[in-house]
N, CA and C atoms as an extended XYZ file, in Angstrom:
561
Properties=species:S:1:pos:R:3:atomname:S:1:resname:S:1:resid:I:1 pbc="F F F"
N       154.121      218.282      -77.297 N   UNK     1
C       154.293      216.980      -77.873 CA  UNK     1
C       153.032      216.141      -77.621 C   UNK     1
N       152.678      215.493      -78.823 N   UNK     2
C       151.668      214.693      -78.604 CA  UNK     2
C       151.671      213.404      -77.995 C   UNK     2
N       150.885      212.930      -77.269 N   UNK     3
C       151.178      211.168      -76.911 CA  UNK     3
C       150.494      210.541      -77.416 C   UNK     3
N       150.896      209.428      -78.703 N   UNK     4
C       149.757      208.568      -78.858 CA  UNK     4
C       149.134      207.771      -77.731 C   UNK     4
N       147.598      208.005      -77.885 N   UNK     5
C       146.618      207.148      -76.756 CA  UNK     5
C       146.716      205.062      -77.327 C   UNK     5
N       146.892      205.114      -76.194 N   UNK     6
C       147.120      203.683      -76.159 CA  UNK     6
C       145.584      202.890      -74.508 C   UNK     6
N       145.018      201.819      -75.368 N   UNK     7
C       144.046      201.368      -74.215 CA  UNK     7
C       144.652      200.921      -72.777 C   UNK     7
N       144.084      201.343      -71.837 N   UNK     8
C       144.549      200.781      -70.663 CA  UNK     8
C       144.643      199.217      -70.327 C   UNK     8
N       145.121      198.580      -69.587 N   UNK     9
C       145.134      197.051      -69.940 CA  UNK     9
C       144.684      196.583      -67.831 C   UNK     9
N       143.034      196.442      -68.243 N   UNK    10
C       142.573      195.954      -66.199 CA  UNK    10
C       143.729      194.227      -66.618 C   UNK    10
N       143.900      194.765      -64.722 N   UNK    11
C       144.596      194.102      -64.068 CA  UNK    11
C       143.467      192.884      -63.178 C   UNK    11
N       142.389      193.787      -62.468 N   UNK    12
C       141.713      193.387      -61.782 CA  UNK    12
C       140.964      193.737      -61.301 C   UNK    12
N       139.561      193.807      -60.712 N   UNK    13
C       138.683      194.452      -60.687 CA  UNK    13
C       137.787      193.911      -59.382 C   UNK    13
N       137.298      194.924      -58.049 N   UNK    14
C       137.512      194.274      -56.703 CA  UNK    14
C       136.139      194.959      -56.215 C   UNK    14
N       134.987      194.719      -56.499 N   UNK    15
C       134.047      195.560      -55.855 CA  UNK    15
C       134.482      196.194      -53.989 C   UNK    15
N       134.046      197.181      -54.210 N   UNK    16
C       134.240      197.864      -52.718 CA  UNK    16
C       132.776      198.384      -52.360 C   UNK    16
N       131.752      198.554      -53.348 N   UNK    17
C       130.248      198.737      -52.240 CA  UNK    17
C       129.187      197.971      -53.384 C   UNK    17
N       128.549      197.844      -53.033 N   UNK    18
C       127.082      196.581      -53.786 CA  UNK    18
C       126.182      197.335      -52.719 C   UNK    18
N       125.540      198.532      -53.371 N   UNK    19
C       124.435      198.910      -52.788 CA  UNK    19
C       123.437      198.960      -53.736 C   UNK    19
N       121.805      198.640      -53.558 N   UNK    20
C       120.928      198.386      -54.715 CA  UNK    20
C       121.257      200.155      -55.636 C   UNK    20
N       121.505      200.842      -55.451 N   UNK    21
C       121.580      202.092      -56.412 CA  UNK    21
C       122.552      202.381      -56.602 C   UNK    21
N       123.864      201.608      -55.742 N   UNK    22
C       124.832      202.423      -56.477 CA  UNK    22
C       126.268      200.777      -56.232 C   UNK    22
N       126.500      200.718      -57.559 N   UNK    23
C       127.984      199.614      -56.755 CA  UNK    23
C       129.202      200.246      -57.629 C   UNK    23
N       130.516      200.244      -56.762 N   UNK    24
C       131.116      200.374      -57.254 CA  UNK    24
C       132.622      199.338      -57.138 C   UNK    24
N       133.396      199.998      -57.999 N   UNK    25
C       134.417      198.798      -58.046 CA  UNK    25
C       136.001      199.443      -57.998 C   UNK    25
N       137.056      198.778      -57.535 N   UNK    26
C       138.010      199.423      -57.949 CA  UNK    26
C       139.278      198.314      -58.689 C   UNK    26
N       139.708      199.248      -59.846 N   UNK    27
C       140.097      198.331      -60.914 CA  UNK    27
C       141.639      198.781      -60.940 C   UNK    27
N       142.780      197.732      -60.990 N   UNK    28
C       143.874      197.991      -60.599 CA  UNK    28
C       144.035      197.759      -62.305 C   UNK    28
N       144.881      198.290      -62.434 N   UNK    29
C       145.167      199.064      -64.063 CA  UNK    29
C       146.606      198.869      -64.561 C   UNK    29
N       147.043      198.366      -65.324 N   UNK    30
C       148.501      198.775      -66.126 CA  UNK    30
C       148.265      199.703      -67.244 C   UNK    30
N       149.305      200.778      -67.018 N   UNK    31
C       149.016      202.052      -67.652 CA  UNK    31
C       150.334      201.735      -69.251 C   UNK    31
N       149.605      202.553      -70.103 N   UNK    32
C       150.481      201.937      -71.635 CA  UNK    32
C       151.910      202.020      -71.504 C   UNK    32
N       152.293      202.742      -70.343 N   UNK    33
C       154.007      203.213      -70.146 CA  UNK    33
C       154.325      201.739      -68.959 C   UNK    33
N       153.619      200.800      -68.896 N   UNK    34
C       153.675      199.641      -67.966 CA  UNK    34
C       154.082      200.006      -66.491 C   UNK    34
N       153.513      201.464      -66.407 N   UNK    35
C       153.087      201.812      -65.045 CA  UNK    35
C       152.018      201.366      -64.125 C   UNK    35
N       151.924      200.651      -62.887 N   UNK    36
C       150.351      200.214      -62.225 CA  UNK    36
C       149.616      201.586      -61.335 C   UNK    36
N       148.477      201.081      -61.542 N   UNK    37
C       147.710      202.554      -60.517 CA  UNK    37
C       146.093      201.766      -60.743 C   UNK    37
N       145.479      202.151      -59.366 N   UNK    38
C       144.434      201.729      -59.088 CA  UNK    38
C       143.673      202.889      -59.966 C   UNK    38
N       141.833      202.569      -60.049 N   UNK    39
C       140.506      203.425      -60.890 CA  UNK    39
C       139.442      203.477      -59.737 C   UNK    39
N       139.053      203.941      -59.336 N   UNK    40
C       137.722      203.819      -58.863 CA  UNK    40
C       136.683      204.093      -59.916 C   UNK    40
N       135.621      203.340      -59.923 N   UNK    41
C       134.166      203.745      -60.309 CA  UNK    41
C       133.338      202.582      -60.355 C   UNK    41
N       132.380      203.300      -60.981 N   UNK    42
C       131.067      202.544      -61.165 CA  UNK    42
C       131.468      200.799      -61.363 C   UNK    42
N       130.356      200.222      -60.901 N   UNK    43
C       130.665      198.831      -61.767 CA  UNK    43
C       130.407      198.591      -63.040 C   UNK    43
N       130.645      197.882      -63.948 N   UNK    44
C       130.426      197.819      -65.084 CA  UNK    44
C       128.867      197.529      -65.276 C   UNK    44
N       128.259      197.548      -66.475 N   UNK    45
C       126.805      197.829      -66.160 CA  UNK    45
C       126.227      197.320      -67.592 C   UNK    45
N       125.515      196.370      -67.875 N   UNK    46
C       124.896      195.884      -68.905 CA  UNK    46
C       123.828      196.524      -69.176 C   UNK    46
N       122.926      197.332      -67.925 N   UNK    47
C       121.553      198.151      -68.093 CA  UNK    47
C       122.438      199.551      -68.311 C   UNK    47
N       121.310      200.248      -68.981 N   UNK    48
C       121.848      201.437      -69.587 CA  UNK    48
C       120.446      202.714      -69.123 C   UNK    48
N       120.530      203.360      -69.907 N   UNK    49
C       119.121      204.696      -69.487 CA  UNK    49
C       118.444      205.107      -70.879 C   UNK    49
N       117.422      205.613      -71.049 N   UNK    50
C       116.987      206.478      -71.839 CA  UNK    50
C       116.563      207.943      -71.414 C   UNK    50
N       116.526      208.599      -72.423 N   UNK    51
C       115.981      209.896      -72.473 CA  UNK    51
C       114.847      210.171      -73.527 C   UNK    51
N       113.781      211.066      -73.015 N   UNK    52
C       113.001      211.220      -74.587 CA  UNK    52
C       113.161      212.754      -74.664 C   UNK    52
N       112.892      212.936      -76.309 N   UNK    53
C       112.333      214.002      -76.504 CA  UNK    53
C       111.061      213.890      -76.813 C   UNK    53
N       109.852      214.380      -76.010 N   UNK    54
C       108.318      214.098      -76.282 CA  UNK    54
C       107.781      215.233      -76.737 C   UNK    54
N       107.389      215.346      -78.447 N   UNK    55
C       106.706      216.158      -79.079 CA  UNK    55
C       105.649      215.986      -79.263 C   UNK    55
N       104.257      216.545      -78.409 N   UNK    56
C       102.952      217.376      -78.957 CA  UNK    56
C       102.564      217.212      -80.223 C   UNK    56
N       101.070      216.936      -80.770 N   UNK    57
C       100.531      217.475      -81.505 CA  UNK    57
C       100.605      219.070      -81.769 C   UNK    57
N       101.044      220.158      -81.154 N   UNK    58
C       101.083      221.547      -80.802 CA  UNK    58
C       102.665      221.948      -81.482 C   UNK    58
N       103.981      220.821      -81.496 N   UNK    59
C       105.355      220.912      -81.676 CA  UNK    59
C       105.799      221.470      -80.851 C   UNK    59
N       105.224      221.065      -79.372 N   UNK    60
C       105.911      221.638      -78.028 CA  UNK    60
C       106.877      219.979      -77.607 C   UNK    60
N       107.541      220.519      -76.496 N   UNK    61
C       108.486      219.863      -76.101 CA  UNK    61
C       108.166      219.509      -74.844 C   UNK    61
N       108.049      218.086      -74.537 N   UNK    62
C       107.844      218.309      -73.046 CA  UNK    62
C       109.020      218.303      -71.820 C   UNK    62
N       109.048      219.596      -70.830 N   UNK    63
C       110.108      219.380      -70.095 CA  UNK    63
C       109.491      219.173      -68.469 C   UNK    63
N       110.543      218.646      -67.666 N   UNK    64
C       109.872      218.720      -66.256 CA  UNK    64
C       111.201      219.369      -65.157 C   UNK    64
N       109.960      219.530      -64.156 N   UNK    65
C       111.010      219.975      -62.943 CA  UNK    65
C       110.526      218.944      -61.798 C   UNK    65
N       112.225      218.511      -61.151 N   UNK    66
C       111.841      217.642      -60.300 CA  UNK    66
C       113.426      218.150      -59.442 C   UNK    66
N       112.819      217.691      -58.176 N   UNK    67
C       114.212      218.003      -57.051 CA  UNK    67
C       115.237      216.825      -57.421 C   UNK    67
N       116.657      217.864      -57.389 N   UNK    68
C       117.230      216.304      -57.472 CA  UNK    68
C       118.088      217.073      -55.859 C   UNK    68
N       118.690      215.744      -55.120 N   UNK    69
C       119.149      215.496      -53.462 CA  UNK    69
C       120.506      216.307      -53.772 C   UNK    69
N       121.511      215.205      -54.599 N   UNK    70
C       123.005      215.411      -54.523 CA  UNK    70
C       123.311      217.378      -54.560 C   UNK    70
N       122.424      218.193      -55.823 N   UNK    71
C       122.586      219.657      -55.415 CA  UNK    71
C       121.837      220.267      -54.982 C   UNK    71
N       120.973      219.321      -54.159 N   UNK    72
C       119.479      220.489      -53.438 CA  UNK    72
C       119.216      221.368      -54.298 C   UNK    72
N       118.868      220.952      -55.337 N   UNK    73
C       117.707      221.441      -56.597 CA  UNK    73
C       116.360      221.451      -57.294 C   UNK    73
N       115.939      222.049      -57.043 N   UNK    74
C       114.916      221.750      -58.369 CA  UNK    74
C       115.400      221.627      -59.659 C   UNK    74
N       115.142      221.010      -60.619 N   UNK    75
C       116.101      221.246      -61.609 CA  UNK    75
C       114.915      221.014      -62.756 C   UNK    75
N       115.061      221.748      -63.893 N   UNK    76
C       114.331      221.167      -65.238 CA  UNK    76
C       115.231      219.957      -65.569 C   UNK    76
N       114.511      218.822      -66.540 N   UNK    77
C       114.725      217.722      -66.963 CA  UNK    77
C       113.992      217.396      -68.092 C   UNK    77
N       114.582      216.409      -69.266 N   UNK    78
C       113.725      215.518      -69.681 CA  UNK    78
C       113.120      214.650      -68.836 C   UNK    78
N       112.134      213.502      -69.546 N   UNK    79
C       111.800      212.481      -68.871 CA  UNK    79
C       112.416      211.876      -69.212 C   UNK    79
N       113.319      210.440      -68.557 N   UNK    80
C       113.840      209.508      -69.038 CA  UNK    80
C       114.001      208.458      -67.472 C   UNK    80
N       115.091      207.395      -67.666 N   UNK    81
C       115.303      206.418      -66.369 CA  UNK    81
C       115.877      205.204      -67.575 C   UNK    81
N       116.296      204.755      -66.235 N   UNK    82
C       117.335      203.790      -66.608 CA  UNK    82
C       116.050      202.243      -67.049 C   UNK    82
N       116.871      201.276      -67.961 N   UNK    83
C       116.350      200.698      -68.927 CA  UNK    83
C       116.119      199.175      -67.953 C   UNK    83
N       115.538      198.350      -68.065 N   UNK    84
C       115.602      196.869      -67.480 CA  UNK    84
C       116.283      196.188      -68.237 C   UNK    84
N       116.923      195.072      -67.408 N   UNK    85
C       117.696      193.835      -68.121 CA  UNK    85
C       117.114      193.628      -69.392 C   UNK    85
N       117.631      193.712      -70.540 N   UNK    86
C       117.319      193.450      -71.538 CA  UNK    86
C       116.242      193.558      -72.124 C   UNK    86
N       115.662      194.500      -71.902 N   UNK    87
C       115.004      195.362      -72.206 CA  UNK    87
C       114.919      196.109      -73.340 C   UNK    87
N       114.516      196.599      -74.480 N   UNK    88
C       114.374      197.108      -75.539 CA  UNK    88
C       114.545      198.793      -75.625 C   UNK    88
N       115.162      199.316      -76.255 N   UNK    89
C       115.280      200.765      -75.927 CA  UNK    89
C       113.725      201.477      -76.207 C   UNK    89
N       113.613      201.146      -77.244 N   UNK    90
C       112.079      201.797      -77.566 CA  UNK    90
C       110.836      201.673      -76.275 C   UNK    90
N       111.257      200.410      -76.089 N   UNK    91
C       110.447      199.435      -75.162 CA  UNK    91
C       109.864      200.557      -73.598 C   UNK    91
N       111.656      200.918      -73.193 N   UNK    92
C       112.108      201.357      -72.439 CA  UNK    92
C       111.375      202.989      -72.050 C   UNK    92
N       111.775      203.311      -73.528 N   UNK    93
C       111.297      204.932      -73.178 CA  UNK    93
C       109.437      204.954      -73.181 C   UNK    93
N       109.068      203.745      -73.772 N   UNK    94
C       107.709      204.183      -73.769 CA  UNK    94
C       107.032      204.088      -72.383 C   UNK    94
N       108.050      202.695      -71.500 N   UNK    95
C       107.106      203.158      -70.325 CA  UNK    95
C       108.301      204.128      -69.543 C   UNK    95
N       108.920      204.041      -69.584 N   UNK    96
C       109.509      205.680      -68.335 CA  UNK    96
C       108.849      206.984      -69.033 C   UNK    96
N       108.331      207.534      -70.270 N   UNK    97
C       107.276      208.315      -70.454 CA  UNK    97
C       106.027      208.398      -69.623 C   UNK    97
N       105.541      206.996      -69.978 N   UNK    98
C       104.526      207.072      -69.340 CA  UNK    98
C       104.406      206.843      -67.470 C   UNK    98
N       105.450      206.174      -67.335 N   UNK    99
C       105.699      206.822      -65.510 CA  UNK    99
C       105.982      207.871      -65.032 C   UNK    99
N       106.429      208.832      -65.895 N   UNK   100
C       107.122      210.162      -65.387 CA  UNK   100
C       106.133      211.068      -66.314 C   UNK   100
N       105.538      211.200      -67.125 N   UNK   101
C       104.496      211.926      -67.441 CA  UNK   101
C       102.906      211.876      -67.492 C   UNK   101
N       102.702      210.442      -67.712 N   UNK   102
C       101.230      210.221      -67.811 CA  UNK   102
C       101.272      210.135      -69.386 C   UNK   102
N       102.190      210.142      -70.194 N   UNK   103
C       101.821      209.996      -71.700 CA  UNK   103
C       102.951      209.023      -72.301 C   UNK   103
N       102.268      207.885      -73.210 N   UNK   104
C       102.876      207.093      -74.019 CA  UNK   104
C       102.947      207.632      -75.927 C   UNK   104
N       103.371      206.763      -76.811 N   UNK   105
C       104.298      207.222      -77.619 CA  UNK   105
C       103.871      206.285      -78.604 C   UNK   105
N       102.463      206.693      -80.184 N   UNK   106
C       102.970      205.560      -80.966 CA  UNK   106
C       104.398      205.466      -81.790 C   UNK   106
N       105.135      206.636      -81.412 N   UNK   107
C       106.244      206.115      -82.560 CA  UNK   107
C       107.838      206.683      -81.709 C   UNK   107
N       108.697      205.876      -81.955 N   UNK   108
C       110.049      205.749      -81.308 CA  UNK   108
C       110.958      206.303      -82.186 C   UNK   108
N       111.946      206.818      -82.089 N   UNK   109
C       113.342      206.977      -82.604 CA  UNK   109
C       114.163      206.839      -82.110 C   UNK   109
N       115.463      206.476      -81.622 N   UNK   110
C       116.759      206.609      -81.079 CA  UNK   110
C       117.299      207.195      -82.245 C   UNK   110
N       117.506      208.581      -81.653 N   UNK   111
C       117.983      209.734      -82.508 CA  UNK   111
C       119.908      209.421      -82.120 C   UNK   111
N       120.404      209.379      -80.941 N   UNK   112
C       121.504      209.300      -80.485 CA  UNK   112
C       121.794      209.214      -79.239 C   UNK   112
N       123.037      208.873      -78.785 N   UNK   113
C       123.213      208.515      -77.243 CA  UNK   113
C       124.852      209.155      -76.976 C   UNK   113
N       125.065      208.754      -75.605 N   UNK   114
C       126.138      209.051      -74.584 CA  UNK   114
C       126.574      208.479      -73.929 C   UNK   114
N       127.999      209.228      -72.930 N   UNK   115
C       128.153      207.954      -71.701 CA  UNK   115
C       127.627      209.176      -70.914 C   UNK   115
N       126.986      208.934      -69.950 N   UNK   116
C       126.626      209.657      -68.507 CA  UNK   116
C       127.690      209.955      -67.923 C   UNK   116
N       128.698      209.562      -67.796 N   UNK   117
C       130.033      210.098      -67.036 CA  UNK   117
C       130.802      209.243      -67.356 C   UNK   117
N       131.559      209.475      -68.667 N   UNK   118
C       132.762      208.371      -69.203 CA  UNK   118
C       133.652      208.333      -68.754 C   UNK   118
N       133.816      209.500      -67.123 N   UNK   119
C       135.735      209.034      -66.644 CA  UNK   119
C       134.777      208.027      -64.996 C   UNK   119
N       133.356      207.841      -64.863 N   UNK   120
C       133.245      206.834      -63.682 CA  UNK   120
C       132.474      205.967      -64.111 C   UNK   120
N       132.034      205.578      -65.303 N   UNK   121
C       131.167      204.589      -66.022 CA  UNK   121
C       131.200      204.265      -67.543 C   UNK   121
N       130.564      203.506      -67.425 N   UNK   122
C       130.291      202.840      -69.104 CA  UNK   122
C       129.162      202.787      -68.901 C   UNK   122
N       127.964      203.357      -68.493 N   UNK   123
C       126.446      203.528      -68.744 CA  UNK   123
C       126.443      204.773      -69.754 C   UNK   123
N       125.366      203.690      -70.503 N   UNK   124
C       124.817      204.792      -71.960 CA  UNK   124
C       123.378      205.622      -71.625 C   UNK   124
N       123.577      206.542      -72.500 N   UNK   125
C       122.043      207.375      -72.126 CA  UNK   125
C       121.778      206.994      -73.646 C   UNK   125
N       120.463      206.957      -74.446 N   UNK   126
C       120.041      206.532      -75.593 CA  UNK   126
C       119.035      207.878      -75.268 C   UNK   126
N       118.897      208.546      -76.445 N   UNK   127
C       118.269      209.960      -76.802 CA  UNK   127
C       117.112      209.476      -77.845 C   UNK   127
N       116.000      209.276      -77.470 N   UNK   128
C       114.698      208.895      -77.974 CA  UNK   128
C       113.381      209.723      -78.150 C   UNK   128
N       113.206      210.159      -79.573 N   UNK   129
C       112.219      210.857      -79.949 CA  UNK   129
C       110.898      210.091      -79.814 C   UNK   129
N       110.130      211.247      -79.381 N   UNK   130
C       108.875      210.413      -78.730 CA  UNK   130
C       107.681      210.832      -79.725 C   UNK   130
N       106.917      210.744      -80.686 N   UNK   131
C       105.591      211.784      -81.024 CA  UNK   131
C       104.474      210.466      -81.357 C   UNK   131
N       103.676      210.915      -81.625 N   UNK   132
C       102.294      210.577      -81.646 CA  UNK   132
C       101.641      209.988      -80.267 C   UNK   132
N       102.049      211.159      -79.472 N   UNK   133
C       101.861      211.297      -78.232 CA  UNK   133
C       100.269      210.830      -77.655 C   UNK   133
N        99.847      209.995      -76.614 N   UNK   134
C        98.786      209.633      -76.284 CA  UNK   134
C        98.700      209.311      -74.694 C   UNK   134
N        97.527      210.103      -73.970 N   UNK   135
C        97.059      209.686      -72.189 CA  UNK   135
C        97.529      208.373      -72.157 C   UNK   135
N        98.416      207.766      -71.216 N   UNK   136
C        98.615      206.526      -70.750 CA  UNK   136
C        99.750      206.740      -69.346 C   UNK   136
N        98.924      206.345      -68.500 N   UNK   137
C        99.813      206.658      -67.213 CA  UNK   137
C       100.165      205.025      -66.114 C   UNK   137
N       101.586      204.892      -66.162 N   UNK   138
C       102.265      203.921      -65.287 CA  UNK   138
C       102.252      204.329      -63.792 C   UNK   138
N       102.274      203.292      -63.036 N   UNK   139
C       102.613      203.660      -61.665 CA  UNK   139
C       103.690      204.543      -61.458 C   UNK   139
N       104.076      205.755      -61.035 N   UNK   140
C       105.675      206.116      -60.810 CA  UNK   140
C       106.132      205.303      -60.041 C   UNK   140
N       107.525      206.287      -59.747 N   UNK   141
C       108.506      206.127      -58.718 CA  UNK   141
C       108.638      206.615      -57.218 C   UNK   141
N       108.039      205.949      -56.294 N   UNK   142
C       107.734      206.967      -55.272 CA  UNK   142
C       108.415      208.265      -54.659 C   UNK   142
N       109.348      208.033      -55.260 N   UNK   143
C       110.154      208.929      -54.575 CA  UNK   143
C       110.449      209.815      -56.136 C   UNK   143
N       110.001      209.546      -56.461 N   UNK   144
C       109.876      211.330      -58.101 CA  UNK   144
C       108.084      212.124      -57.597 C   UNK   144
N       108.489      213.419      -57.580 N   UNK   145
C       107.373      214.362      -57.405 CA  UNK   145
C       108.081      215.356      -58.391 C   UNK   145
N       107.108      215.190      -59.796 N   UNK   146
C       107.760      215.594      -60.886 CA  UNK   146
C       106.600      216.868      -61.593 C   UNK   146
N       106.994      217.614      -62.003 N   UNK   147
C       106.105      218.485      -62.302 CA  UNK   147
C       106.354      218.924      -64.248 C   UNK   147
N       105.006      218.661      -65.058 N   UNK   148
C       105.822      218.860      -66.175 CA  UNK   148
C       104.971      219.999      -67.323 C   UNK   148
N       105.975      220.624      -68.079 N   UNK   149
C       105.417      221.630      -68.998 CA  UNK   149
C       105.426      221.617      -70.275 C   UNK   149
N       104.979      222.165      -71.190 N   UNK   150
C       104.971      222.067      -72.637 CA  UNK   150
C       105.698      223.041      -72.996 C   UNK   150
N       106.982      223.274      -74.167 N   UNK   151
C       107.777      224.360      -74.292 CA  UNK   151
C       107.685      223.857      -75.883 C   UNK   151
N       108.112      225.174      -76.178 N   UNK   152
C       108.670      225.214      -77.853 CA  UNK   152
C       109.728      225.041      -78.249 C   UNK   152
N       110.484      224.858      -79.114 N   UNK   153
C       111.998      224.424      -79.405 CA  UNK   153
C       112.441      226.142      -78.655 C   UNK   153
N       111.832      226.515      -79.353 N   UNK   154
C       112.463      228.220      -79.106 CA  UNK   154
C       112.315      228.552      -78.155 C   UNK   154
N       111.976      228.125      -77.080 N   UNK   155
C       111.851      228.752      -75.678 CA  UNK   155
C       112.613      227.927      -75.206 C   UNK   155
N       112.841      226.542      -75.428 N   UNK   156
C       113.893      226.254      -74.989 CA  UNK   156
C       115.219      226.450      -74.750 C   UNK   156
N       115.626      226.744      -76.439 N   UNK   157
C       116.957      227.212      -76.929 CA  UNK   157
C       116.712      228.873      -76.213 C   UNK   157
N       116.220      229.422      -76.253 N   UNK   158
C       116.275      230.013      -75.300 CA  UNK   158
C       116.742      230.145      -73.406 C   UNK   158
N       116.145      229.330      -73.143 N   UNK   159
C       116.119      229.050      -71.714 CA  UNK   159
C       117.825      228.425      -71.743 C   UNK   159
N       118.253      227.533      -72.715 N   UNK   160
C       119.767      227.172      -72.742 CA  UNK   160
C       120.758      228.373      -72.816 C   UNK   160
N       120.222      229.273      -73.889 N   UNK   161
C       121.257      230.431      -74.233 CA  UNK   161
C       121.463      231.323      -72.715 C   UNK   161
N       120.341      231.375      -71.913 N   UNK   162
C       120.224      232.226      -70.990 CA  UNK   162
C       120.565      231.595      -69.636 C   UNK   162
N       120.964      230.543      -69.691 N   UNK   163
C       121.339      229.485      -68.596 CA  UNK   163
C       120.368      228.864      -67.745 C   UNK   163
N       119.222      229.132      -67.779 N   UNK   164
C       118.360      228.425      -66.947 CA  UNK   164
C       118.337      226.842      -66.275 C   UNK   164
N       118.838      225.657      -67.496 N   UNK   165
C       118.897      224.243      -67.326 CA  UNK   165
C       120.414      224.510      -67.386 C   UNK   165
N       120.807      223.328      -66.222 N   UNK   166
C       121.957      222.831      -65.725 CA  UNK   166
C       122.083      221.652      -65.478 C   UNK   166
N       120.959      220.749      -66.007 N   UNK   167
C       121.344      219.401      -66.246 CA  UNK   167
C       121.743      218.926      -67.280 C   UNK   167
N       122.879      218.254      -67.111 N   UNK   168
C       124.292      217.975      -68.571 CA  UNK   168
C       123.276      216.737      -69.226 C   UNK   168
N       122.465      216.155      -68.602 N   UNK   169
C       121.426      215.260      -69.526 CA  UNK   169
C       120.772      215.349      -70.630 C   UNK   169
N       120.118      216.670      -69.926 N   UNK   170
C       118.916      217.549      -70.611 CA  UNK   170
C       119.502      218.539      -71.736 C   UNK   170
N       120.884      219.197      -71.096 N   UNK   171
C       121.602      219.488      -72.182 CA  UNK   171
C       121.920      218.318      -73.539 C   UNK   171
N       122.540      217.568      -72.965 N   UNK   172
C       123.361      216.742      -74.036 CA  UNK   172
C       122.103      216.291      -75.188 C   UNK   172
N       120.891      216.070      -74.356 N   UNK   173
C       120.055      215.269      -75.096 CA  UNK   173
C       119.561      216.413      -76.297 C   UNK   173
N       119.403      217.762      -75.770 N   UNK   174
C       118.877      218.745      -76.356 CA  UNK   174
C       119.830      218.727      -77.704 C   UNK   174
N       121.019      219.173      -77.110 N   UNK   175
C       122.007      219.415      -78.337 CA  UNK   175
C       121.776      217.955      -79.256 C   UNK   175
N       121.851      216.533      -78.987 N   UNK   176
C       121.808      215.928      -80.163 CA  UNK   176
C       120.244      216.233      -81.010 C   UNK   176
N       119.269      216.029      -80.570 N   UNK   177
C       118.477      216.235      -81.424 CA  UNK   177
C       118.598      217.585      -82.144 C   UNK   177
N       118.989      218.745      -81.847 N   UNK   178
C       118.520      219.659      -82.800 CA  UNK   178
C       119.777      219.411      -83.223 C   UNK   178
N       120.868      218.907      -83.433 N   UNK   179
C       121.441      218.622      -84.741 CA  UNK   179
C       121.634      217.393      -85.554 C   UNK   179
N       120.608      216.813      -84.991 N   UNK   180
C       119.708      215.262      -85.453 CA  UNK   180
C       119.105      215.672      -86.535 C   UNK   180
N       119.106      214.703      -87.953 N   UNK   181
C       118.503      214.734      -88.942 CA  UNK   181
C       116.991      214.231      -89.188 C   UNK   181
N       116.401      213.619      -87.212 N   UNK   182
C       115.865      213.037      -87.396 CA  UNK   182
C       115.007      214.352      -86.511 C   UNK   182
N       113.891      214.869      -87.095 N   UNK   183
C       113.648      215.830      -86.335 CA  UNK   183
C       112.035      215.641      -86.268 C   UNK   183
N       111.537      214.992      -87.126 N   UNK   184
C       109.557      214.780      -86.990 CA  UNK   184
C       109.439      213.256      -87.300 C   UNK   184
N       108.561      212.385      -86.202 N   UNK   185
C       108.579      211.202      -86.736 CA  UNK   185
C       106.662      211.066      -86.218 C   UNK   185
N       105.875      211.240      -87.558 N   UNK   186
C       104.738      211.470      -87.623 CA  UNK   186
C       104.116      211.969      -86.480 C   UNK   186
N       103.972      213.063      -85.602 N   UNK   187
C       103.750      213.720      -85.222 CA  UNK   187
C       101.798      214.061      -84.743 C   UNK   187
């Protein structure tokens, strides 16, 4: 039997940590059957993230490897990071490109986006095609020691078919563009 989905209706909403990287909240809830039950997660969040896809003069892809803590990994990645207060998406990806690679972008797309984890947040990832790629390097992040490579679509889709990347980012972002209509933006 099916249940029609009906929106949850907050009750109230009680931060429990305010740490600069991470706050969260817990939100006491009436459920559509006018059942109550507490939520934990994220706080609600007006800043959001980007991701790029950065294409070469060559029609390589740029990917990187950087440790991430939570699975003691190295992990391949796009480049991307979260956006500033009101901040412009385009705006956004051109300098987290150029902090995390050393290369800026004359031309933008927001091909498509996501939630990063829609059962503990409402932060969006925005999936941004990057090309007419050019040397321009931002201060990083001290704490990113990022290492990055040039790949082909096909070595990629490769490297996916064969499991290599296990970041649901890098995935998600991958899968929208190659079934994005938006696939060369002067190059």
């Amino acid at each position: 039997m099916t249940k029609r989905i009906k929106p949850w209706r907050l009750l109230r909403s009680t931060p429990i940590l305010d740490h600069a990287q991470l706050q969260v909240n817990e939100d006491e809830i009436e459920l559509p059957d006018g059942q109550k039950t507490t939520y934990v997660r994220h706080a609600p969040t007006d800043v959001h993230a980007v991701i790029m896809i950065a294409i070469n003069k060559k029609d390589q892809i740029l990917v990187q490897k950087e440790y991430s803590h939570p699975p003691e990994q190295i992990m391949w990645q796009l480049p991307g990071g979260s956006l500033h207060v009101n901040e412009k998406i385009e705006a956004g990806a051109i300098r987290e490109l150029a902090e995390e690679s050393g290369y800026s972008a004359k031309n933008t797309t927001v091909v498509g986006s996501y939630f990063v984890h829609n059962r503990l947040s409402d932060k969006k990832q925005y999936v941004v095609l990057c090309t007419g790629l050019f040397k321009h390097k931002l201060n990083e992040d001290s704490d990113e020691f990022i290492e990055t490579f040039w790949l082909s679509e096909q070595k990629l889709r490769e490297n996916i078919a064969n499991g290599t990347y296990e970041n649901i980012n890098l995935l998600a972002a991958l899968n929208i563009w190659f079934n994005s209509r938006i696939r060369e933006t002067n190059i």
